[in-house]
N, C-alpha and C positions, 0 to 999 in steps of 0.2 A: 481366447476371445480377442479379435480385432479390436482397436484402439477406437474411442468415436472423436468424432469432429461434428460439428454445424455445418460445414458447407456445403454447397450445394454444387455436385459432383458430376455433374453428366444428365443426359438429356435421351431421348428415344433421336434418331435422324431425323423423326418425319418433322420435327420444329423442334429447334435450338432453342433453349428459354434465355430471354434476353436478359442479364443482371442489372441492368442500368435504366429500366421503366419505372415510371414515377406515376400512382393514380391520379388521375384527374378528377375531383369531385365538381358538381354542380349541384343548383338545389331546384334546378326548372328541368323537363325533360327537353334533351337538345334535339332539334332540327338536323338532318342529315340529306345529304344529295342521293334522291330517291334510285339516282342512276347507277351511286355507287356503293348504298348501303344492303348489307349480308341480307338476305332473308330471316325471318323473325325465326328463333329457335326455342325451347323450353329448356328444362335440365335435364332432363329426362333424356331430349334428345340426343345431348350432348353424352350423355356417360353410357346411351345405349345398352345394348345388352352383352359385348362381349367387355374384358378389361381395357381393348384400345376404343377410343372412343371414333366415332362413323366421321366425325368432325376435322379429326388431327390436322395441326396445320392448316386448317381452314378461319378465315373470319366469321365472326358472328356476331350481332347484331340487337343491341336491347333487351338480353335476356332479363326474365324478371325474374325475383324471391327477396325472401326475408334473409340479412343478417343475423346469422348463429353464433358465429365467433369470430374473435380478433387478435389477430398474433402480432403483437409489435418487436417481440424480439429477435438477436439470431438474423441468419441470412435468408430465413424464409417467411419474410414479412410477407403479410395479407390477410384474408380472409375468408369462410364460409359460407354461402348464403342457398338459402334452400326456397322452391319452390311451394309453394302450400297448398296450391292443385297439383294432386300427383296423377299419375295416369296409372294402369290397372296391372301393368309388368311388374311380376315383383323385381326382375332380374334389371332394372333399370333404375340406381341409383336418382335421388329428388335432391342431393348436395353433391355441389364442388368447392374445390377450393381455389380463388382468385390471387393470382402473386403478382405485391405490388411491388415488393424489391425495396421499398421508402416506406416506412409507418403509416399503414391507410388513416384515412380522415374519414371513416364511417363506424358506426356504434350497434351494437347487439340491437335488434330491432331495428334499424334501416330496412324499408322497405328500398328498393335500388332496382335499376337496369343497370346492366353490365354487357360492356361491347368490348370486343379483344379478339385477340387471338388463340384457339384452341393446342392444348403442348400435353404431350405427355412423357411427364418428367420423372426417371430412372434415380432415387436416390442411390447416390455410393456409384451410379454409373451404371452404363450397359455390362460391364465384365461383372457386377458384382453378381450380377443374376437375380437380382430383383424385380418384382414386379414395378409397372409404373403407373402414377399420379396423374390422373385425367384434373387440370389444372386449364385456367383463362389467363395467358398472360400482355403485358401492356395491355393492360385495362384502362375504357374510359366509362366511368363509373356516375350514374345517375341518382340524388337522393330525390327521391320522391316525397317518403314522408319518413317518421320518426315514433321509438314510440309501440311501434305495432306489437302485437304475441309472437313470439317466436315459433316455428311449426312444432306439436309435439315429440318430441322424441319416443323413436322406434326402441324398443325393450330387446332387450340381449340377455336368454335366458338357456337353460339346460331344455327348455322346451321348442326352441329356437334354431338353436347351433344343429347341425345334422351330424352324425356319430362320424360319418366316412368323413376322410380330410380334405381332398383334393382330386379333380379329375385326372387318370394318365394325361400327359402332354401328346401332341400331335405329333407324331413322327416324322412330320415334314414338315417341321419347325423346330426341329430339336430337341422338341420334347417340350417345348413353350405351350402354354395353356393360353394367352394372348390371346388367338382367334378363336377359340372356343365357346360356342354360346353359355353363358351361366345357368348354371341350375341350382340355385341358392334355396332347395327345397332337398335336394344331395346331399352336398357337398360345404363342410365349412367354409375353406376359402371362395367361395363362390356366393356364400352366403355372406359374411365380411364384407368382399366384393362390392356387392350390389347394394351394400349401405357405405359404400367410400364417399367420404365430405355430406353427408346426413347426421343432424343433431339424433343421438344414440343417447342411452341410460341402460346402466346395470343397477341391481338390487343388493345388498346385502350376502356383498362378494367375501370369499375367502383369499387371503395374500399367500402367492406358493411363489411369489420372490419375493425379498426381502428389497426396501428399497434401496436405490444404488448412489453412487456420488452423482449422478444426471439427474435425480429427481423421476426417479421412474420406481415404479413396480408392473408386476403382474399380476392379477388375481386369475381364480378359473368360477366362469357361470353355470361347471357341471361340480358341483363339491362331491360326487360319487365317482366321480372318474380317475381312475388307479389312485383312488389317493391317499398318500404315504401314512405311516404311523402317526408322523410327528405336522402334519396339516399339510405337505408337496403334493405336487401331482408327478408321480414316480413316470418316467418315458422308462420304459421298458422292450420296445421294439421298435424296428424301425418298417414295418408294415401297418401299424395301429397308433397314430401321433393322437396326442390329446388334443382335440377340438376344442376347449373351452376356455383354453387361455389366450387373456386378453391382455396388451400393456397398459398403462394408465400413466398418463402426462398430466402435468398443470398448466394449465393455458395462462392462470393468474402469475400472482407472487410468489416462487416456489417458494420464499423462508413458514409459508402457510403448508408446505407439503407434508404430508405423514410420514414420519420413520418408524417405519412398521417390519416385524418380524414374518417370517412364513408362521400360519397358522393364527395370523391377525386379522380380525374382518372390518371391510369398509360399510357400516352402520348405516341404511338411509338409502337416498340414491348417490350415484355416480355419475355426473354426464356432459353431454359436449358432443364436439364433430369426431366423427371418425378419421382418422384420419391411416398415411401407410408410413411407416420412418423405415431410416437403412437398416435399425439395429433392433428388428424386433417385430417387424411387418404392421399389420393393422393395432392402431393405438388409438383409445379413447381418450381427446385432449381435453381434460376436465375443466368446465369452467363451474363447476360444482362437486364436490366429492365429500361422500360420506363421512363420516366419525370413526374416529380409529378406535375400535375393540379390542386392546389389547388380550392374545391367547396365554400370555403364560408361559410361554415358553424359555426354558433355561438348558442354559452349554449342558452337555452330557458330561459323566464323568465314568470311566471304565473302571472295573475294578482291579484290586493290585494284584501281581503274579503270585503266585503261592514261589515256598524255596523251590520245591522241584519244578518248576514250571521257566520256560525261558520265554521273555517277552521280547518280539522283536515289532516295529514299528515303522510309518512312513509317513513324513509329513514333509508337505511343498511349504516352503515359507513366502513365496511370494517375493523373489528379488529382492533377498536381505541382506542389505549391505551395513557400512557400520556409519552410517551416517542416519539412519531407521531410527524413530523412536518406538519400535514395537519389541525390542530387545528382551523387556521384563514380562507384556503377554505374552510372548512364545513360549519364555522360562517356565511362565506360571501355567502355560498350558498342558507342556510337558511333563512336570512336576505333577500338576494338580488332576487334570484331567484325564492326562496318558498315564498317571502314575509312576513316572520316572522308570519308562521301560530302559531293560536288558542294553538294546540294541536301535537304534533310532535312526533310519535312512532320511536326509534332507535333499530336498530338493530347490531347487533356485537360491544354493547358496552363491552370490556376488561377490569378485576379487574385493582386495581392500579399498578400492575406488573407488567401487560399483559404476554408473553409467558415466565413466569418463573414460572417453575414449584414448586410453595412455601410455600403451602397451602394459599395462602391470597384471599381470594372472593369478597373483600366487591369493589365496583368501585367509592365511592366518586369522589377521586380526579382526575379520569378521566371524569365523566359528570362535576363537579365545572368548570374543565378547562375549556369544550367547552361552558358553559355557558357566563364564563368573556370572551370567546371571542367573542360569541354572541354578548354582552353588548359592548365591542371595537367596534365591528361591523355596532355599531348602533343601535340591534335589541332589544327584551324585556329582564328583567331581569327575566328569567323563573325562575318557580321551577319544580322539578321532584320528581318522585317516580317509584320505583322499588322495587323487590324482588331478593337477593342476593341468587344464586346455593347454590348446596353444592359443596363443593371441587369437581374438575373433574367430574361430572355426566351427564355434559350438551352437552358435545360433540364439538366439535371446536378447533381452535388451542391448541393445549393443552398445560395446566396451564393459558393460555388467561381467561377461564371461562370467555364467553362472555353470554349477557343476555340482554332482549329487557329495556328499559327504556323510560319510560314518562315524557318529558317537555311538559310545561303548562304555559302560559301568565297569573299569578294572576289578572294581571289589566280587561283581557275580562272574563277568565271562572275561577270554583273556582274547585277544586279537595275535596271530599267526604270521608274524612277518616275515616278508620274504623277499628279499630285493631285487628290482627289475624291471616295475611299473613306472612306464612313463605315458604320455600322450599318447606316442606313437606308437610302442609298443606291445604288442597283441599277447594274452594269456595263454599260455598252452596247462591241457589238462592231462596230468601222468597218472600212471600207478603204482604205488610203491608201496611193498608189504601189504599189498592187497588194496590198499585203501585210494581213493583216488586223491590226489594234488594238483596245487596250483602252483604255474612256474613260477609265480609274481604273488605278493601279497600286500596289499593291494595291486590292483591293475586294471585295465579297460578289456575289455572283447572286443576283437575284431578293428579295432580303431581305422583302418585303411577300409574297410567295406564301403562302400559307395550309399549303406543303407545309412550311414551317420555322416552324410554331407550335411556340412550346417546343422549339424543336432548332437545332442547330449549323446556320450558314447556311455556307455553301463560301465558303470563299477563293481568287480567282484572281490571278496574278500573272502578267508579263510577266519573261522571263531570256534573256540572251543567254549562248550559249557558244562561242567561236570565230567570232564575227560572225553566228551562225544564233540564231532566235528559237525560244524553246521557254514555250508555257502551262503552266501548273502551275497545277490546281484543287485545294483540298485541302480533303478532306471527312472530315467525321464524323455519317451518316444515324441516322436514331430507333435508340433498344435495340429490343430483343426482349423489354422489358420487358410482361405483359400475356398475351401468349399460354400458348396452354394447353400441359402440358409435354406430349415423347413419352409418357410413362407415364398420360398423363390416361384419364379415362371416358369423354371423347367420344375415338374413333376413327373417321376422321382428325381430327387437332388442329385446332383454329382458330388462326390464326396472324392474329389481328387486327391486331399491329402491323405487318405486310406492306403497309397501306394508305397508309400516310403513306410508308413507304420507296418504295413505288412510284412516288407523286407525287413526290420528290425526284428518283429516279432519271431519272424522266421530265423535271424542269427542268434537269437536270445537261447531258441529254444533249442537249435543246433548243439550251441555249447551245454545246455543242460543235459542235454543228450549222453554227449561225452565226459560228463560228471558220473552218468548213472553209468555208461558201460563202465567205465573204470570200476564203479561200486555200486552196484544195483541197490544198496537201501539209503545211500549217500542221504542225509537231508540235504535239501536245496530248497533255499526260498528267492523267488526274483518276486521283487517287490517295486512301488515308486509311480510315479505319474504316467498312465502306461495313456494319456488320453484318449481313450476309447472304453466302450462299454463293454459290459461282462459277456454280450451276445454277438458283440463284433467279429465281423472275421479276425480283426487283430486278437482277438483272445483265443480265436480258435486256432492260430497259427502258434501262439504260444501255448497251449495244452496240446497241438498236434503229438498223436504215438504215446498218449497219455505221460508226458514227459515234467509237465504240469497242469496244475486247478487251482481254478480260481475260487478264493477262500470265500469270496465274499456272495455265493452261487450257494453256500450255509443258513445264511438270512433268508428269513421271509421277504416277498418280493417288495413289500410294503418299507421294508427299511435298506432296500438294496439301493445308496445314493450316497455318493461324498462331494459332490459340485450340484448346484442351483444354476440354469441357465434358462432367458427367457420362458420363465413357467413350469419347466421341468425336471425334476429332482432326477439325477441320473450320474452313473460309474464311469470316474474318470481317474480315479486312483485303486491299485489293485494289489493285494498278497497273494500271489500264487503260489502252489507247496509241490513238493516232485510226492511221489506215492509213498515213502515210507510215511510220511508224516499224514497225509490222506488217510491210510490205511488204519493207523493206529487209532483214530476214532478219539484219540486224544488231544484233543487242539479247542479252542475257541477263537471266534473271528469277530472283533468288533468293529463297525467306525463308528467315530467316536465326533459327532456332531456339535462342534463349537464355531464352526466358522460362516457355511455357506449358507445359513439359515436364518443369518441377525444383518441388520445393517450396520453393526459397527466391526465388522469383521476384521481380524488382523491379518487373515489370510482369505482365496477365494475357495480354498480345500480345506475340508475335515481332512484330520489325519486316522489311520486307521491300527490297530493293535491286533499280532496274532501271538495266543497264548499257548505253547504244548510243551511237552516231556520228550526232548530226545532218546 
């Protein structure tokens, strides 16, 4: 997920939003030169019926409404104000939002005229592919009186929201929905849409994210829609997006904000302006919000391998470096929760630096550490193996050079060394005495392939358990950094980072390939942050020739999730198994839910455990 920022990013061409306007209050209606003031407008007329407003770039001239809301913080000072004669369109938003760039000098209930200039403002920018902000900006700002009712707020309900999500985008716009009349009686976002900057209220929502260091969550206003075991709304396809998820801001004091679990409800109403931000689309900026109902919810804990049973595992740590104080959760979560599996693939383990940029690569004393705390912990005194990047090549926080690592239980399984792995040196798969081998143990695949520019290159190793040979590839595939969000103007999204994952997925599955000709009952597991879902084409390019399956396709669809993202419980870490281990019907597949579901999470992944008998 992209890094946030406050600032404010970019603009549509048709008007530049000026950063340096300052409101002007009065407290008389002013006098203007009849010759050269705008024609009177409503708000209505302003937000019209498509997403660009009929306006743009135009002046306008003593619009009237009520102040709803007040934002003094941040770079996006200003305010709400809504009209309280609405007219009979439903598709034609009664709020906007006025930016005054300086802390306005007007109060919730200001009755006001507002003169400016019409902008519509692109958070994150035109490349991010977001929709934009029908906004007034250089405002000069009229109080009239003080005091007044604010318009009631419009209800956002499962009877409200429309099931379909989005119109296709026009093909001669790229696919942008921008010019397209709303039908907010369709289509969700169209329906959102045409409450943009309208004082809004939800009811007695359920939280299916967890709140975040920004002071945000999400709830959903359809609590039947796909949703999860454990309170998420599971995204399970990318033809059927869940409509009902909303984000939720504090317009007030966030140290008032809730920190709320998934599966926590907000008691009461919720409400405020609608508003659209860069990281999460249309957002209810609460200047009210409900009472937090705590659900109950607690970390999972998986159960332990039986002797015959080998546990192998995969947990992202989240850029852990040894300057972290999360050393002793991870310990205790591996210990306690994962039950000190077999075999533990990490991900975002960090040189000993972590993000200093210093050429140093090697991560000793970042795995050492979590090992002794392991051992604190209780759990086994592992050993590991890894392959150290080269300086900067691998892509991730940078100077972090972060890269997958193997801890190992010497006491259950033993690790196969074989020397030869380096950076840059690629695995080859032999056959000797039947059985297939690695030239290298540990080592990388394909390292030089153009699919692992700037990105995690897979670690394979060789592991015996009980005299039977088991691979272990552990991966970490490109972000999803890039692509356009679900909320974007083109519909459907572009998911351009899809292309490099796919090239991966395809050399992953290549080399498995050649695991299995060597030894057709070979076990093979390629496991690790593969970021893409279980229905992706990247998953289907690594099961391509049934070569692998993905474990987590075992669960019911209701618990199939190891990451929380804007509202939707969804597969971004995976165990895949080659068909001996398929076949044998002898396996169990958990994820193991401690992280992406709490607000105090130590990582943004569940780690997940696969339990079988070679």
């Amino acid at each position: 997920m992209p890094s946030k920022n406050t600032a404010r990013l970019g603009a549509l061409t048709v008007a530049a939003v000026c950063s340096a306007v300052t409101t002007v209050v009065v407290t008389a209606p002013a006098q203007a030169d009849a010759a050269t003031q705008a024609e009177p407008v409503r708000i209505h007329d302003i937000q019209g019926s498509t997403r660009i407003s009929p306006f743009a770039g135009e002046q306008v001239a003593d619009v009237p409404g009520i102040v709803t809301g007040v934002r003094t913080y941040g770079s996006s000072r200003g305010f709400w104000f809504q009209d309280p004669q609405a007219d009979r369109d439903p598709a034609t938003s009664e709020g906007v939002f006025v930016f005054t760039s300086s802390v306005p000098k007007v109060a919730v209930g200001d009755s006001v005229t507002v003169s400016g200039t019409v902008s519509e403002y692109v958070p994150g920018g035109t490349s991010s592919g977001n929709q934009s902000i029908t906004e007034i900006t250089k405002p000069t700002v009229t109080v009239l009186s003080s005091g007044n009712a604010v318009p009631a707020a419009t209800t956002i309900d499962a009877g409200s929201v429309p099931d379909a999500y989005a119109p296709a985008g026009d093909p001669a716009a790229n696919g942008s929905v921008n010019g397209l009349t709303l039908r907010p009686m369709k289509y969700a976002l169209d329906h959102y849409e045409s409450l943009e900057g309208m004082n809004v209220r939800v009811s007695d929502t359920r939280v299916v994210t967890a709140t975040d260091p920004y002071t945000e969550l999400w709830v959903t206003v359809k609590p039947r829609e796909n949703d999860a075991r454990r309170g998420g709304t599971v995204y399970g396809s990318y033809e059927s997006q869940n409509t009902g998820r909303l984000q939720i801001q504090s317009l007030g004091a966030t140290a008032d904000f809730p920190e709320a679990n998934v599966g926590d409800v907000l008691k009461g109403t919720t409400a405020g302006p609608l508003d659209y931000t860069q990281y999460g689309g249309y957002t209810l900026v609460a200047n009210e919000i409900g009472t937090l109902e705590q659900g109950g919810l607690e970390r999972e804990t998986t159960r332990k391998q039986a002797r015959g049973e080998l546990a192998v595992a995969t947990y992202n740590v989240e850029n852990l470096d040894p300057s972290d104080d999360t050393f002793a959760d991870h310990a205790s979560a591996i210990v306690n929760n994962l039950q000190s599996p077999d075999i533990v693939a990490l991900e975002e383990i960090q040189d000993n630096t972590g993000a200093k940029n210093d050429g140093v690569v090697d991560a000793d004393r970042t795995v050492e550490k979590l090992i002794d705390a392991i051992v604190a912990a209780g759990g086994p005194a592992y050993e590991w193996r890894s392959v150290s990047p080269e300086d900067g090549t691998d892509g991730g926080e940078p100077g972090g050079n972060i890269r997958q690592v193997f801890l190992f239980d010497p006491e259950r399984v033993a690790f196969t060394d074989r020397a030869g792995g380096d950076a840059t040196t690629a695995v080859d798969v032999t056959k000797v005495r039947g059985k297939a081998r690695l030239s290298a143990s540990p080592g990388r695949i394909d390292p030089a392939n153009a699919a692992w520019e700037n990105s995690r290159k897979p670690l394979v190793g060789e592991f015996v358990f009980r005299g039977e040979t088991v691979f272990v590839i552990a991966n970490h595939f490109a972000s999803k950094g890039g692509d356009q969000p679900l909320h974007s103007q083109y519909q459907p999204q572009t998911r351009s980072s899809e292309t490099q994952r796919h090239l991966q997925a395809a050399a992953v599955n290549t080399f498995v390939k050649e695991i299995l000709a060597a030894q057709k009952n070979a076990n093979v597991i390629a496991l690790g942050d593969i970021n893409d879902f279980e229905f992706s084409r990247t998953t289907k390019l690594l099961e391509q020739d049934g070569a692998l399956w993905s474990a987590i396709k075992s669960l019911p669809k209701s618990e199939r999730y190891t990451y929380n993202y804007q509202g939707n419980s969804q597969v971004l870490d995976q165990i895949l198994v080659s068909p001996s281990i398929r076949r044998s019907g002898d396996f169990r597949y958990d994820s193991v839910h401690i992280n992406a579901e709490f607000h105090d999470q130590i990582s943004d992944h569940d780690p997940q455990v696969l339990r079988f008998r070679p």
